[in-house]
C-alpha positions in Angstrom: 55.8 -97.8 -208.5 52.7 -96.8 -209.9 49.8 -99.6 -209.7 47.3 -98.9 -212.7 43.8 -100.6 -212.9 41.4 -101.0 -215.0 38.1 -102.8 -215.6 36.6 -105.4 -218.3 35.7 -102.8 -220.7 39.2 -100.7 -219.9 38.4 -97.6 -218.0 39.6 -97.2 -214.6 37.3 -97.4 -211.8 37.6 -93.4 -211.4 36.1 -93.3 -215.5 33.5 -95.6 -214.0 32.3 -93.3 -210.8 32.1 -90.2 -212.4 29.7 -92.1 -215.0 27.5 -93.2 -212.8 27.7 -90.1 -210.9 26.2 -88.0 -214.0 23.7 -91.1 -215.2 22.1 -90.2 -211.1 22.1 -86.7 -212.0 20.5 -87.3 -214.6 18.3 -89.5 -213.7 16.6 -86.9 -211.3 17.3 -84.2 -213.4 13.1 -82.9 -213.7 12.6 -83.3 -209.8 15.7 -81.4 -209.6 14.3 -78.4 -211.9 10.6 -79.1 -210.1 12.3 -78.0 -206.8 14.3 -75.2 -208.3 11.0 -74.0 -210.3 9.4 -74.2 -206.6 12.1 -71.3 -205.3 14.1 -73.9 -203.7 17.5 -73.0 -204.2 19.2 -75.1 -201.3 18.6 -78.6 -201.2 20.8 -82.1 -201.5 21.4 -82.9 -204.5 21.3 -86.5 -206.2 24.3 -88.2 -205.3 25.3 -91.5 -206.2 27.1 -93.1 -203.2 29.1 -95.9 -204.6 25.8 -98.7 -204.0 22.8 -96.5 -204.7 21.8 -93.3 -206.3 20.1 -90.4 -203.9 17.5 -88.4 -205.2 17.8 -84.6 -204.4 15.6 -83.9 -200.6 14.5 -80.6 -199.7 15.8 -79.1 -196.4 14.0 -80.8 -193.5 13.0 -84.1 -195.3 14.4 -87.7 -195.3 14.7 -89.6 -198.1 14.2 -93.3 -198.1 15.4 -96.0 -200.6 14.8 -100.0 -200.2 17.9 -102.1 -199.8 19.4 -103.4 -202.5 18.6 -107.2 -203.8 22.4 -107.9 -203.4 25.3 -105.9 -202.6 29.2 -107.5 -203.2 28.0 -110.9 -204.1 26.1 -110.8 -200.8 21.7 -111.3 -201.2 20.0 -109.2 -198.9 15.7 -109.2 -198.7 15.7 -112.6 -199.9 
């Protein structure tokens, strides 16, 4: 038996990843092409994580994001 889901506006939750996977790649799209224009041809890319979208880091370097106000119904920083 095949279990199908879908959300409130009727795509699956699959439909729904890859979108917010490409808005996060788009999103850092020009520091993207400011560290390829620098010669920087391997790097992390943006990558949306399933909570929070990464922005692309340079070999050697941390990136750092704040927490998010609420996570699952949870509140966090409040």
């Amino acid at each position: 038996m095949e279990v199908k889901t879908t959300n409130h506006n009727g795509s699956s939750p699959m439909d729904d990843v890859v979108a917010v996977k490409l808005l996060c790649e788009g999103l850092y799209k020009e520091l993207i092409d400011n560290i390829t224009r620098q010669g920087i041809s391997t790097f992390c890319p943006a990558i949306y994580d399933g909570v929070m979208c990464w922005p692309p880091a340079i070999p050697n370097s941390t990136v750092y994001l704040p927490c998010p106000a609420s996570f699952n119904g949870a509140t966090y920083n409040a």
